[in-house]
C-alpha positions as YAML, in Angstrom:
chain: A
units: angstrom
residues:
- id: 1
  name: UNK
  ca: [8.06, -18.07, -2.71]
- id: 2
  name: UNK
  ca: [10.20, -15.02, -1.38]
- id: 3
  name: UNK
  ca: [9.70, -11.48, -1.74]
- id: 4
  name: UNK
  ca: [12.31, -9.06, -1.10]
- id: 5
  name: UNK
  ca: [13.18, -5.33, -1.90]
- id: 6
  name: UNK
  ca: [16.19, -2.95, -2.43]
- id: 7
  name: UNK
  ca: [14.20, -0.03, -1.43]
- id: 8
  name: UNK
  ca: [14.58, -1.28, 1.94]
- id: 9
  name: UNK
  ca: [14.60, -4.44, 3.77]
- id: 10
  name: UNK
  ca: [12.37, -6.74, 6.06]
- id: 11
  name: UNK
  ca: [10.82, -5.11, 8.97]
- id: 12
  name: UNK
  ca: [13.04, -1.93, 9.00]
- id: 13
  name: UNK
  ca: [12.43, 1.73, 8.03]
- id: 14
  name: UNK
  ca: [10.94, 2.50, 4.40]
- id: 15
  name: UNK
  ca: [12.96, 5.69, 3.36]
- id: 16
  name: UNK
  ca: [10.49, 9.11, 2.77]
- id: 17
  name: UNK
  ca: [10.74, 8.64, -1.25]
- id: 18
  name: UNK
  ca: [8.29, 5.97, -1.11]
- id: 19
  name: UNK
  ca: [5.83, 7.23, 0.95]
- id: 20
  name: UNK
  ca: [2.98, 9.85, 0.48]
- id: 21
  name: UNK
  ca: [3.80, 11.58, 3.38]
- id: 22
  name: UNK
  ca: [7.51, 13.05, 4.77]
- id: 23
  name: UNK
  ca: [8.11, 14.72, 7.86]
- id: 24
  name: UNK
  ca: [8.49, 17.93, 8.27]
- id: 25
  name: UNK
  ca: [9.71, 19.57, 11.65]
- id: 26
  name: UNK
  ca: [7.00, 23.02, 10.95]
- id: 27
  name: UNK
  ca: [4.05, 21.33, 10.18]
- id: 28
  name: UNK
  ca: [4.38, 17.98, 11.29]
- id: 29
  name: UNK
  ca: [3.73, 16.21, 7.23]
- id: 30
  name: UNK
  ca: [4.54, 17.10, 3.74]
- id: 31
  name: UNK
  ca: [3.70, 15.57, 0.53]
- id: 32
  name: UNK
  ca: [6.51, 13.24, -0.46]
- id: 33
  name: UNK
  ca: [7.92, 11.68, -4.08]
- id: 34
  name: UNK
  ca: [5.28, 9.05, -3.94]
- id: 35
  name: UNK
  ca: [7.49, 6.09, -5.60]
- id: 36
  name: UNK
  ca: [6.43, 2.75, -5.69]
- id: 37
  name: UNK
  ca: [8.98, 0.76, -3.88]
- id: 38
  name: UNK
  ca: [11.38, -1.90, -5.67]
- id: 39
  name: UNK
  ca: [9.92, -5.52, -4.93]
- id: 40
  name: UNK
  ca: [11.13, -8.54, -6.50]
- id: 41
  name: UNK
  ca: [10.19, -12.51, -6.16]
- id: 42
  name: UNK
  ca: [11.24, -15.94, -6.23]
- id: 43
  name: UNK
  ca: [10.47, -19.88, -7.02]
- id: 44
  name: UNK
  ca: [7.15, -18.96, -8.02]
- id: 45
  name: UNK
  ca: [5.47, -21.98, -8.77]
- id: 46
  name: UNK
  ca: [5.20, -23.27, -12.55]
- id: 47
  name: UNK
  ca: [1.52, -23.89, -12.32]
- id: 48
  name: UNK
  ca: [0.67, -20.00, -11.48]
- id: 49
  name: UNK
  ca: [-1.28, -18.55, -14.05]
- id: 50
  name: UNK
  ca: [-0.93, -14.75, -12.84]
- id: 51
  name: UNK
  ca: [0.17, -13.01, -9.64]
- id: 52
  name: UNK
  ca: [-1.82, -10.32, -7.28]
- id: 53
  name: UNK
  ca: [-0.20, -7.63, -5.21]
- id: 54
  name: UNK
  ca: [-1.26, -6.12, -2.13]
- id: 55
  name: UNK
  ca: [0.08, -3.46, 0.62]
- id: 56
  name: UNK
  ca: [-1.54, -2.73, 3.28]
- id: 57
  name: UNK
  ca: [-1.24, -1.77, 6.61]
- id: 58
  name: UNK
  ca: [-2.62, -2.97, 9.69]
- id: 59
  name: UNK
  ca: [-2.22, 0.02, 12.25]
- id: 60
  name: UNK
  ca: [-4.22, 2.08, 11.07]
- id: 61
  name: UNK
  ca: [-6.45, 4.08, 14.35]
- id: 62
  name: UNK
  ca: [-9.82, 2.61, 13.84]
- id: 63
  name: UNK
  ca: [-11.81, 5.80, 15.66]
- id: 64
  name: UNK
  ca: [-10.32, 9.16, 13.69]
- id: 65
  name: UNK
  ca: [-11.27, 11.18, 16.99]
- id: 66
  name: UNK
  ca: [-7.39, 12.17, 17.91]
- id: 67
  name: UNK
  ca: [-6.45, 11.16, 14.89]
- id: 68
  name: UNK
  ca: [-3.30, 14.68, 13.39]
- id: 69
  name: UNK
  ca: [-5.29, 16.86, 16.49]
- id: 70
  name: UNK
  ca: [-2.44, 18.99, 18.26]
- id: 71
  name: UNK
  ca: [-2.10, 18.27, 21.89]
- id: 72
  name: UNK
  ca: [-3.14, 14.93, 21.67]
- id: 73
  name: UNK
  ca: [-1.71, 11.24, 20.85]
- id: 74
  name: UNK
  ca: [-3.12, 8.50, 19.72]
- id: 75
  name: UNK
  ca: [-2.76, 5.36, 22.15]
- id: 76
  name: UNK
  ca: [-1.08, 2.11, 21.08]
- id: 77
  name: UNK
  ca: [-4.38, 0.73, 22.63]
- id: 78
  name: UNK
  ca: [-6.53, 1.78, 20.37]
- id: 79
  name: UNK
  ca: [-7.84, -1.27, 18.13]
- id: 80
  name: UNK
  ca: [-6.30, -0.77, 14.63]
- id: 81
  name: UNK
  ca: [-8.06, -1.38, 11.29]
- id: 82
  name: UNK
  ca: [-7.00, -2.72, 7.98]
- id: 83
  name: UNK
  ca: [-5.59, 0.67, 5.25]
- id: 84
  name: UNK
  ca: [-4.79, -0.87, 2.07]
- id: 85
  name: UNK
  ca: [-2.37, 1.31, -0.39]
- id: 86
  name: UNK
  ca: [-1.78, -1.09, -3.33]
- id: 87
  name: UNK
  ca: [-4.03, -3.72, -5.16]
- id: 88
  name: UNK
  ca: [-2.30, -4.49, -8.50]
- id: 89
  name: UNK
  ca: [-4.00, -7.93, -10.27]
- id: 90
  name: UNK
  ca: [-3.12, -9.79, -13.63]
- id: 91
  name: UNK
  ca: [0.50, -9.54, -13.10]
- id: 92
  name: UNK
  ca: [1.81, -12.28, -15.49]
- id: 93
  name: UNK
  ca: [3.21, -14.82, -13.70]
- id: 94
  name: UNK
  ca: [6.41, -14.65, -15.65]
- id: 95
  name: UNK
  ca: [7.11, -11.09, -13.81]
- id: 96
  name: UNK
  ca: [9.70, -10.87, -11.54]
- id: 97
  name: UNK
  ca: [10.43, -8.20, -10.32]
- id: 98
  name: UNK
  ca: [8.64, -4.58, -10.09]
- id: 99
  name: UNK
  ca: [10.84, -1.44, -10.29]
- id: 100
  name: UNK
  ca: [11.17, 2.04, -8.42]
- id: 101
  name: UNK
  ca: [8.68, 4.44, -9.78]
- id: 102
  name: UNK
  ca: [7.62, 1.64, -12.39]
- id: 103
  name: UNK
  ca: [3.69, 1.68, -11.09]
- id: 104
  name: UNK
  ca: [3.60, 5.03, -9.72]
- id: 105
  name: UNK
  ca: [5.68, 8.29, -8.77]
- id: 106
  name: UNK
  ca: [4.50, 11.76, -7.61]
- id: 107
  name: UNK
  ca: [1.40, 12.70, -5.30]
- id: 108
  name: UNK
  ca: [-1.75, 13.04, -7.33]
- id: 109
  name: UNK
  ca: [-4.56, 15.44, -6.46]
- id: 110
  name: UNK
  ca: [-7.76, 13.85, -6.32]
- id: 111
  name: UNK
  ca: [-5.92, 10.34, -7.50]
- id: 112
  name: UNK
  ca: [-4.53, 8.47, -10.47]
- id: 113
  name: UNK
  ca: [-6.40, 6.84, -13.47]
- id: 114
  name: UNK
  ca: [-7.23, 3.34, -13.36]
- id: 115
  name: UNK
  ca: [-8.24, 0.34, -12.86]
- id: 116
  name: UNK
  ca: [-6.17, -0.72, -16.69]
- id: 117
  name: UNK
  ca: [-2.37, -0.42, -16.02]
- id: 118
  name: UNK
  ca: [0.79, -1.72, -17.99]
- id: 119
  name: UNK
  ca: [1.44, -5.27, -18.90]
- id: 120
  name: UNK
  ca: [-2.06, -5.75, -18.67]
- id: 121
  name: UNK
  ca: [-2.96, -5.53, -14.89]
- id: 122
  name: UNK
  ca: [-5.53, -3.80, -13.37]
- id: 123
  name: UNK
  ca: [-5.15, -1.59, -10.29]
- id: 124
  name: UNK
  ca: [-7.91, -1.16, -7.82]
- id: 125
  name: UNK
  ca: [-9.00, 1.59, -5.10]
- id: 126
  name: UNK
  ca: [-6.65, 2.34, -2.63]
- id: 127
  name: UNK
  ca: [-8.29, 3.60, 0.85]
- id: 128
  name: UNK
  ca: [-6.89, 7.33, 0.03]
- id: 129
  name: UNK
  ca: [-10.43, 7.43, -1.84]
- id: 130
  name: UNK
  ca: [-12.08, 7.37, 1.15]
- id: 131
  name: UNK
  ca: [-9.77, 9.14, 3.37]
- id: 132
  name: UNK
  ca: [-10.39, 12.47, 0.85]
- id: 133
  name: UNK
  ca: [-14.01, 11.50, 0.00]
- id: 134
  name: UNK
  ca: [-15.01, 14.90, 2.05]
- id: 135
  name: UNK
  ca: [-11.93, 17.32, 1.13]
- id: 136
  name: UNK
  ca: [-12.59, 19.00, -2.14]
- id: 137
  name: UNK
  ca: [-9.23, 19.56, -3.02]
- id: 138
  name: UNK
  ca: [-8.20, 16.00, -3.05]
- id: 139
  name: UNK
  ca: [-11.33, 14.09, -3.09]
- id: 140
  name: UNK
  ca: [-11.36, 11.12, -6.08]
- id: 141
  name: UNK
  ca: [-10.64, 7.77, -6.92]
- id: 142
  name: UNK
  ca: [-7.35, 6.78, -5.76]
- id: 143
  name: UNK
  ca: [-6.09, 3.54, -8.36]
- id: 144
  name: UNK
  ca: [-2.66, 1.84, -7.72]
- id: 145
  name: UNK
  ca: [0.13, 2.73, -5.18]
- id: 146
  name: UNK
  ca: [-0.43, 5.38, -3.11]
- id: 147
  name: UNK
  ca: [2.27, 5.31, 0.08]
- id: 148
  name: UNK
  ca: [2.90, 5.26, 4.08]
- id: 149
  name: UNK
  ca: [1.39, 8.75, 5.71]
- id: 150
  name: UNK
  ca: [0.48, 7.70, 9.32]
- id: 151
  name: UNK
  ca: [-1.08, 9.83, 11.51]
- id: 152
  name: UNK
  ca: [1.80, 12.66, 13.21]
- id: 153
  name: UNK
  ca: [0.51, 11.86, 16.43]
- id: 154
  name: UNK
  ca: [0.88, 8.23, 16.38]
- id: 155
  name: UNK
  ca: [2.24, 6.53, 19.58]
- id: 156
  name: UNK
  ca: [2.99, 3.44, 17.20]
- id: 157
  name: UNK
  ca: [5.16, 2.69, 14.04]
- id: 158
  name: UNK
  ca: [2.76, 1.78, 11.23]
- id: 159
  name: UNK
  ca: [3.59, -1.47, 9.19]
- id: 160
  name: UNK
  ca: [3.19, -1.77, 5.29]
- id: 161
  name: UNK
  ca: [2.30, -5.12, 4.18]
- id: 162
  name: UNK
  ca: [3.43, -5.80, 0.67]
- id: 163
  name: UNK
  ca: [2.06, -9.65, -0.35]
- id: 164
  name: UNK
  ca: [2.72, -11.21, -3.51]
- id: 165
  name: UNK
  ca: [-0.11, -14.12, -4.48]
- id: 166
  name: UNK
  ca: [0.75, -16.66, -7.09]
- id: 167
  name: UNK
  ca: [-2.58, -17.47, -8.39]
- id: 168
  name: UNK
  ca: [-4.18, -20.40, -10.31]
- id: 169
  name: UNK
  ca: [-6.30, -18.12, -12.68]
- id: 170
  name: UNK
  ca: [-4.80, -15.49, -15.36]
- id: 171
  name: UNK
  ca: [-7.32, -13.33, -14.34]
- id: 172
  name: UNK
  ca: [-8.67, -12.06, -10.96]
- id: 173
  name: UNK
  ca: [-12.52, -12.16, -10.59]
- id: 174
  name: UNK
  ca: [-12.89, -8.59, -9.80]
- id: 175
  name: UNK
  ca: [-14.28, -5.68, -12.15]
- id: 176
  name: UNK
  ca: [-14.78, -2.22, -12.29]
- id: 177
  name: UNK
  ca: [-13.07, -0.29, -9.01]
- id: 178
  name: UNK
  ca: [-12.73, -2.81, -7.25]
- id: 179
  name: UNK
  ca: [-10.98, -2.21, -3.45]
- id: 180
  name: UNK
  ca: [-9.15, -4.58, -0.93]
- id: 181
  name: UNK
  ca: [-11.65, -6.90, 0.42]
- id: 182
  name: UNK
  ca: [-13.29, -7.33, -2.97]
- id: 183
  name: UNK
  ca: [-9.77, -9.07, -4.18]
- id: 184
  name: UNK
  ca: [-9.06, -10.99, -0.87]
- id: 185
  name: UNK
  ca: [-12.69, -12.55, -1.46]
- id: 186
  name: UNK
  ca: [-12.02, -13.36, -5.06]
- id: 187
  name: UNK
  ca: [-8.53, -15.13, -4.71]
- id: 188
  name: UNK
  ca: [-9.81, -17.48, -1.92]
- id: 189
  name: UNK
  ca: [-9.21, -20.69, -3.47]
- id: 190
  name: UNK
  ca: [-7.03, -19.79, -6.22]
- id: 191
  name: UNK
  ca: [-3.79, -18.91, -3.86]
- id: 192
  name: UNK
  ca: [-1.11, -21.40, -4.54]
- id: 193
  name: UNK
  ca: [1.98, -19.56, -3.23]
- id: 194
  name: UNK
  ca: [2.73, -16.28, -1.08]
- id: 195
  name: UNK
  ca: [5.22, -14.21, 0.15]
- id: 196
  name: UNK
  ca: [5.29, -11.29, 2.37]
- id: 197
  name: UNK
  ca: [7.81, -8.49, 3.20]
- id: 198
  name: UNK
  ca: [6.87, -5.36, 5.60]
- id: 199
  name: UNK
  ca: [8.37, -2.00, 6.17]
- id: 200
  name: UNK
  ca: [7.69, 0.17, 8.82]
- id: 201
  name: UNK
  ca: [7.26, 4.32, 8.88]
- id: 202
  name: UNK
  ca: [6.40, 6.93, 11.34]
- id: 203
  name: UNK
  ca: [5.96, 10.78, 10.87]
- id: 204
  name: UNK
  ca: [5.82, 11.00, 14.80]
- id: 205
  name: UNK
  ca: [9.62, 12.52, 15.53]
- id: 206
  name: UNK
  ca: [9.72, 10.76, 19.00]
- id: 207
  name: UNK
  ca: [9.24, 7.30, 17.22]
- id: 208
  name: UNK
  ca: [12.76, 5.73, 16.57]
- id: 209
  name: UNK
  ca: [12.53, 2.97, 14.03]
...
């Protein structure tokens, strides 16, 4: 399989439109357009039943101590910790592509509905639900695509995973809200083709990408 995008392309800079966060030179972040990013696929295999989508990203600090704290930076040596932002199952394996804004567009407060979605998918938790599980304003559950907002102070460029599974089953053994581990566990055994492609995106204005 291959997965590519025209929103941007392998392992370079995802523009601000498709992240959750923009930056902004006053108060280091701003809420951005939110849009899901263009993917599309490739020689999927004939026997796949239904494909799973994931994005996540890998960087993410895994102590919050110095985590958007003026005067201070988080090091690149801090270990990092898995942030997923998508989980999108029962694609039909016919799909082939996904479109701008298609799956999601705008910031919700206090997240979008889920886990049903079009075509018949499901959409689980992203990790926004427990990033805003103690801020009353934006506390909720957090279904489908939610984008990049690393931390301001970041010393490192944050990578967004997006992973397209072609799957033996036509349905994903997950229920209710599920979140990113839950799916990883349930399509052990069923993967029969993959592709990956990865942007990157920084709010930290001394981070060229």
């Amino acid at each position: 399989m291959r997965l590519t995008s025209k929103s941007f392309a392998n392992n370079k800079k995802i523009p601000a439109e498709f992240a959750f966060c923009a930056p902004d030179p006053r108060s280091h972040a701003t809420l951005s357009k939110n849009v899901n990013p263009h993917l599309q696929w490739q020689d999927v295999p004939v026997n796949a039943k239904s494909l799973t989508l994931i994005c996540h990203d890998p960087d993410v600090p895994s102590k919050p101590d110095d985590v958007n704290k003026e005067g201070r930076t988080i090091s690149a040596q801090l270990p990092r910790v898995n942030f997923f932002h998508w989980l999108l199952v029962d694609l039909p394996a016919t799909t082939l592509q996904i479109r701008p804004g298609e799956f999601a567009s705008g910031v919700k407060p206090r997240g979008k509905p889920g886990p049903e979605s079009l075509h018949g998918t499901r959409q689980g938790l992203n990790d926004y639900t427990t990033w805003f599980a103690s801020d009353k304003d934006m506390a909720g559950n957090y279904f489908g695509y939610d984008g990049p907002c690393p931390p301001w102070n970041d010393t490192i460029p944050h990578h967004y995973i997006f992973t397209v599974y072609a799957l033996d089953i036509a349905r994903c053994p997950v229920a209710g809200a599920f979140k990113g581990p839950e799916v990883l566990e349930a399509i052990k055994g069923h993967i029969i083709a993959q592709a990956a492609h990865t942007g990157l995106y920084t709010l930290n204005p001394n981070l060229k990408i």
